[in-house]
N, C-alpha and C positions, 0 to 999 in steps of 0.2 A: 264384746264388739268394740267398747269404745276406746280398750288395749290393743287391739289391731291399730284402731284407729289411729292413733297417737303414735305407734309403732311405726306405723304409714308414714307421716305429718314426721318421725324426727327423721327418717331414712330420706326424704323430699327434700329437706333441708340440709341435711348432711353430704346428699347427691349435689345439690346446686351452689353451696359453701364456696367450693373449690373450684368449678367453675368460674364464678364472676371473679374471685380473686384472681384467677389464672386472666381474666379477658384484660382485670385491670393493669397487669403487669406485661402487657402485649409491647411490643415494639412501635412503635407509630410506621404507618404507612413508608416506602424509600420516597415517595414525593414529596413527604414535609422536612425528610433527614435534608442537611444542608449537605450538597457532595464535597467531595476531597477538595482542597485545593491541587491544583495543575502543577506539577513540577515546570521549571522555566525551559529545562531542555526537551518539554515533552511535545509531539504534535499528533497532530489529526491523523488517518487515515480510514476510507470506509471500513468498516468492519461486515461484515455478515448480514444482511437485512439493510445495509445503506446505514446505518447507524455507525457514528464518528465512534471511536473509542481511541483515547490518550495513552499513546506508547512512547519509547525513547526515540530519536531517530534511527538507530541502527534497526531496531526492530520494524520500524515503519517504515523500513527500507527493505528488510524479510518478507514482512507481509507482501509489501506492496508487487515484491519479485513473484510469489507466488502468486497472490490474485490475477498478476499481467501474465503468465506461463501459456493459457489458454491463447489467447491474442497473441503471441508470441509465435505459438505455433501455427499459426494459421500463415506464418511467414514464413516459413520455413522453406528455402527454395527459391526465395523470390527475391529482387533487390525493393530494399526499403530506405529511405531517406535515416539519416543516422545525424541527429540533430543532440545530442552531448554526452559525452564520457569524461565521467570524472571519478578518481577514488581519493581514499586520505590521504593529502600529502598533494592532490594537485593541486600550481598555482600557477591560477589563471584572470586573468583581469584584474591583478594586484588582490585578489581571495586566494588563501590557503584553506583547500577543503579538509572540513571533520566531514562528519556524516550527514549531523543538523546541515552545513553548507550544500553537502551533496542531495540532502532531501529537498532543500530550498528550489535545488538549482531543477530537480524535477517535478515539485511543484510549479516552478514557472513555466517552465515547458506544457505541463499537462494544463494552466490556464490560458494558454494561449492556444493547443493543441488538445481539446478534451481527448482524444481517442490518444493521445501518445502514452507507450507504456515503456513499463522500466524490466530492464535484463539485468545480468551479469554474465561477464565477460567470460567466464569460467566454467560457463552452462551449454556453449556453443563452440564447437571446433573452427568455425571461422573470424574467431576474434583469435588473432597471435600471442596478446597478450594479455594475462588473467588478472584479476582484483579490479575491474571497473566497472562502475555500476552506470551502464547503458540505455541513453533514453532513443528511442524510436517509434517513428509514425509506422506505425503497420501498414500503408496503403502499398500492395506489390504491386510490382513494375516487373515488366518482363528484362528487362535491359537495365543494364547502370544508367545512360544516358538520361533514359527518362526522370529516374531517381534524382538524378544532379536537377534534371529540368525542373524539379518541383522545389528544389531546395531553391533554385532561383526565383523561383515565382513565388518563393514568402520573404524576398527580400534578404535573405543569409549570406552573409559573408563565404568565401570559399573555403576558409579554416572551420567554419563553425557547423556547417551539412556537407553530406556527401551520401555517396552513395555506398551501402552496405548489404553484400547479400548474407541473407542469415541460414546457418547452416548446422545441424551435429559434429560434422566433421569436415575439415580442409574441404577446398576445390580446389580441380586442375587447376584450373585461372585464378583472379589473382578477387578474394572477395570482398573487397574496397577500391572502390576508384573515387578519388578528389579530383575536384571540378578545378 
C-alpha cells in the first residue's frame, strides 16, 4: 500500500511539473504588451464594433467605400447634395491630393457632416468620369433645385456643392446640375 502510495505522490507531481512550468512561461495579458507604434501615413477608421483600427489611407479609403455602400444606396434615385470629389493628382486650393489628402479631405466633411459618406465614382453609372472618391450627404431630394437649396443653406460656395443624382446607370437628363 504504501508503493501505491508513492506511485500516487510521484505521478501528482510529475502531472503538475509541467503545468506550473507551462503557466510560468504564459504570454502576459495584450493589456500589458505595449502596442505597435503607428506608422506616420497610417489613420483611423471605425472598424467593426466601432473600434478604430490603423490602416494606410488607400485602405481606409476601401473600407470606408464599403462601410458607406449601405447609405449610399438608400440614395439611389434621389438627388443628393455632392459636397467633394477628389482623386490622386487633384489640385485644389494649392493641395495636390495622394490618398492621405483625399482621406483628410473626407474626414473634414464627415466632421462637419456626421451622416456624409464616401463613394466612388466608378461604382455608379451617373458619375461620367471614374477614379473619384466622392463625398455626399445622403439626404434625397426629389428635385436638383432643392439639392442646390441645401448646398446653399450650409454656406458653399457654387463650385464646391451641387447637386448630384445618384444612379447605376446614365439618366435621360442630365445627373448634375451646378448652382
Amino acid at each position: 500500500m504504501a508503493c501505491l502510495l508513492a506511485l500516487v505522490g510521484i505521478a501528482a507531481v510529475l502531472y503538475l511539473l509541467p503545468t506550473r512550468h507551462a503557466q510560468s512561461a504564459q504570454i502576459p495579458p495584450a493589456a500589458s504588451v505595449a502596442p505597435a507604434p503607428t506608422p506616420v501615413e497610417a489613420v483611423s477608421v471605425p472598424a467593426t464594433g466601432g473600434e478604430p483600427a490603423s490602416m494606410a489611407p488607400a485602405d481606409a479609403l476601401q473600407a470606408q467605400r464599403t462601410a458607406d455602400r449601405v447609405n449610399v444606396a438608400s440614395a439611389i434615385g434621389w438627388w443628393v447634395p455632392q459636397i467633394s470629389a477628389k482623386r490622386v493628382g487633384t489640385v485644389a486650393g494649392g493641395v495636390v491630393y495622394d490618398e492621405a489628402a483625399v482621406w483628410s479631405d473626407f474626414q473634414a466633411s464627415r466632421s462637419r457632416f456626421p451622416n456624409a459618406v464616401l463613394l466612388r465614382s466608378d461604382d455608379y453609372g451617373s458619375f461620367s468620369i471614374a477614379g473619384y472618391w466622392v463625398t455626399i450627404v445622403p439626404v434625397p431630394y426629389s428635385d436638383a433645385a432643392s439639392a442646390n437649396a441645401w448646398c446653399d443653406s450650409q454656406g458653399f460656395g457654387a463650385d464646391d456643392c451641387f447637386a448630384k443624382r445618384i444612379a447605376y446607370s446614365p439618366g435621360a437628363s442630365p445627373d448634375t446640375v451646378h448652382r
